[in-house]
C-alpha positions, 0 to 999 in steps of 0.5 A: 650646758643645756639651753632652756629657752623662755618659750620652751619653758612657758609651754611645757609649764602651760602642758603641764597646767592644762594636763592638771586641770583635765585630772581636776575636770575628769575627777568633778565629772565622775563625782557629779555622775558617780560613773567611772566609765564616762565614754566608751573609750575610757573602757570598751569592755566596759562599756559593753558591759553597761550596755547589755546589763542596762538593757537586761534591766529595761526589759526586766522592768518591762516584764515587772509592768506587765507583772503588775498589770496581770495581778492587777486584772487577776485581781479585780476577776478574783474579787468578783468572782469571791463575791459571786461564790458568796452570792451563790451560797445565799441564794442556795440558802434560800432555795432550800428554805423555800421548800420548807412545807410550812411557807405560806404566799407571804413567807415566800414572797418575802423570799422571792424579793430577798432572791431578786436582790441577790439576782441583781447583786450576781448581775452587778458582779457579773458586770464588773469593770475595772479601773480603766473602765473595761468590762472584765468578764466580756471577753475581747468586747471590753467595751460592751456591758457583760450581761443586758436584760432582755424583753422577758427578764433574761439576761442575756450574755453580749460578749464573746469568748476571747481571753487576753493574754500578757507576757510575764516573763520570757516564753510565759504568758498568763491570762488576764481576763476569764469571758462570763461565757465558760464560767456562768454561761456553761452550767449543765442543766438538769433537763436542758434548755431551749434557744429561740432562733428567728426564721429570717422570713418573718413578718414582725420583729417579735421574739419569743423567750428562751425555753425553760423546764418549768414542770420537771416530771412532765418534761421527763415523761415527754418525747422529745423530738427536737428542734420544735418549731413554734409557729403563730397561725391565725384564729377563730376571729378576726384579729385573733391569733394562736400557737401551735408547736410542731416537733422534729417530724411537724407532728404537733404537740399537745400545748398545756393547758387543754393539750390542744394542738394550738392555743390561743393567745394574747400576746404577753401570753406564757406557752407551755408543752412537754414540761416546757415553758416560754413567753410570747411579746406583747410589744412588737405583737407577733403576728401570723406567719411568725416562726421560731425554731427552738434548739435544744441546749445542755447547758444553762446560765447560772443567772437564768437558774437564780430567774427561775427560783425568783419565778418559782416563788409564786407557786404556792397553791395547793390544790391540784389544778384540772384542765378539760381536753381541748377535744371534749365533746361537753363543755363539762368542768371539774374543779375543786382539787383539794386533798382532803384526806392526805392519809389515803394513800395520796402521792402527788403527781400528774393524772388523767380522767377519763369519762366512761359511758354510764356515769363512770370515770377512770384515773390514771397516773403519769406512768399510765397505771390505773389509780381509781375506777370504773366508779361512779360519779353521779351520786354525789357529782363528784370525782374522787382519787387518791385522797382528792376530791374535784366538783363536776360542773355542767353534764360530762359525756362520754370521752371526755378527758381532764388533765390534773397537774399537781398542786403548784407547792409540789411543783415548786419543791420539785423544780426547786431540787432541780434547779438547785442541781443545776446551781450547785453545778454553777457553782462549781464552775465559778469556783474552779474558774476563782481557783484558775485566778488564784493559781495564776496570781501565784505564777505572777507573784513567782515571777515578780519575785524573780524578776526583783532579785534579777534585778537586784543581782543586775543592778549590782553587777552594773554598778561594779562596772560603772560606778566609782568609788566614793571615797576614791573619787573625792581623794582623786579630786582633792588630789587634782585639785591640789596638783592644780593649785601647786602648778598654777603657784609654781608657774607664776613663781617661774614666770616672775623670775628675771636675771635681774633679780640677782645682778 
């Protein structure tokens, strides 16, 4: 006969109880977490599991961030640069309607200021930020303004070329910013463009503006040997000072409008030679001694093209304009340059008169050919050519020379065509560039896409592992709570028994 001591009995009943209450403990833990593997113990493997799965999850949602933030950026670029498409559209529009031959100075004013607009919506497009207030077309300079406007009205391009990339997904990084400087920086130009460069030695802090091709068929019919060199000498007078142009090889070159080796200025003053023109400053004046070397560029800014249309706009004489040849040896003027009779053989173009001895002239157009002469001037004091008539003023004597430009209406039409090349070629850069942004925006929404059912099929994976059954665990905890009250009932019942109970 086996003994059962009261003590023996009071601990297994205690064991018994505390065993129940940990079931009822563990069972309301992994109802309140919905985790079935609460520490590493309950399943090493497990909790393996949980680990890289959790861990593949967190840099996937490190992945998606950056996801959102590159389509986020591209997104901002590919608005502006949209816009900028359409911008360039309607400026092209006006390009084309401004040489219409039937445009008086009224018509083409009001074009001008409709151009001016558009310029200076391209220039807030150009200078868009985004919603950290971060310049997007500046590069790496996010800080710095994309484009600023410079003395003579050119804006003028203040970042650099850098292009900032972010990781996507594993080994895939995308770009999320496109610098101005390889998609409006980088337009060919028709005839090229001139970039002033100081000499480091000169004496003020003037500057020069950018060398622009204002007359096209003079630029052609030019030699070029460049760098030029622009030097600011002293003139006739006290306090007067002049320009002369020096080409590769210092020999000087003609400066419009008397093709003289120099000209003298104000400073303010526009400079032309070879087709070419620049602007002088007025505040701080140059002074002599000043230096500035102009090297040739092939590419242009597509916001100097749409400068250039708005300054075209004031072209709209037409008549041609005459110049006499800074060496003369009279101080006889022709003016006039009217076409009265466009029927006659008229072809529009540059022209030079030459005075010969015995009341004679010649003319002959930019190739060198003669066009009209030896005739006489004398009879009616006037020289006529091709349909257009000049007045004489003053005596001319023999060797003098006088340089006829085309009317400013044809040279409106032609530099017009001009820079419309250059602008349809910008276009198409600002185009290709929106394409970039579009093709990366699909990469990134590819990405996204398969990042989301990654995560979808990780999640699910996870939660196989480390999730519990629903409606298991509350059977389990109805099924501890139950064993728990009939133990605790059972105890008292045992503890409450005394032999006395049956004597």
């Amino acid at each position: 006969m086996t003994r059962i001591a009261t003590a023996n009995s009071f601990a297994r009943s205690l064991a018994q109880l505390q065993l129940r209450q940990s079931n009822l403990d563990r069972a309301q833990t992994e109802l309140a977490t919905g985790k079935q593997i609460i520490l590493p113990s309950d399943d090493p493997t497990g909790a393996n599991t949980i680990i890289r799965l959790s861990n593949e999850l967190e840099v996937s949602s490190r992945y998606i961030d950056s996801q959102e933030a590159a389509e986020r950026f591209n997104l901002t670029s590919e608005t502006a640069v949209a816009s900028m498409t359409d911008v360039i559209w309607k400026i092209e529009e006006l390009m084309l309607e401004s040489i219409n031959g039937t445009m008086d100075a009224s018509s083409l004013d009001a074009i001008g200021e409709e151009l001016e607009q558009r310029l200076q919506q391209f220039d807030a497009l150009a200078n868009t930020k985004n919603a950290n207030g971060d310049y997007v077309f500046s590069g790496f300079q996010t800080s710095t303004q994309t484009y600023e406007t410079d003395e003579f009205g050119y804006r003028q391009y203040q970042g650099d070329d850098g292009q900032r990339e972010v990781l996507i997904a594993a080994g895939f990084q995308v770009k999320i910013n496109d610098p101005a400087s390889l998609f409006l920086e980088n337009a060919p130009s028709e005839h090229s463009t001139f970039i002033p460069t100081a000499n480091p030695a000169n004496v003020s802090d003037s500057s020069i503006s950018v060398g622009l091709v204002t007359r096209p068929a003079e630029f052609e019919n030019s030699t070029h040997l460049t760098p030029y060199t622009v030097n600011f000498i002293a003139g006739a007078g006290a306090g007067q000072i002049r320009v002369e142009v020096l080409d590769s090889g210092g020999t000087p070159v003609p400066i419009e409008p008397n093709k003289g080796d120099f000209l003298d200025i104000t400073p303010g003053d526009k400079v032309q030679f070879n087709g070419i023109e620049f602007s002088t400053l007025d505040n701080p004046v140059p002074v002599v001694g000043d230096s500035f070397e102009f090297e040739t560029s092939s590419d242009t800014t597509v916001m100097w093209v749409m400068q250039q249309a708005v300054d075209v706009m004031a072209y709209n004489s037409t008549n041609y304009n005459a110049a006499s040849n800074a060496a003369n040896p009279s101080t006889a003027t022709i003016t006039g340059g009217n076409i009265v009779n466009p029927s006659e053989e008229h072809e529009f173009d540059d022209y030079t008169v030459n005075i010969l001895a015995g009341g004679l002239y010649e003319v002959y157009d930019s190739a060198g050919s003669l066009v009209e002469g030896p005739s006489d001037y004398t009879a009616d004091n006037e020289i006529s050519f091709r349909g257009i008539e000049f007045e004489i003023g003053g005596t001319p004597a023999a060797g003098d020379t006088f340089h006829v430009d085309r009317p400013d209406s044809q040279l409106r039409a032609e530099l017009i065509g001009s820079l419309l090349t250059e602008l349809k070629a910008g276009f198409t850069n600002v185009d290709s560039t929106r394409s970039l942004m579009g093709a990366r925006l699909n990469a990134v929404e590819l990405e996204m896409d398969a990042q989301y059912r990654f995560q979808e099929i990780t999640t699910g994976a996870l939660a196989n592992v480390e999730e519990i059954d629903v409606y298991e665990a509350v059977s389990n905890l109805e099924m501890s709570t139950t064993g728990l009250t009939a133990s605790q009932q059972s105890f008292a019942k045992v503890q409450g028994l005394s032999l006395f109970n049956y004597i």
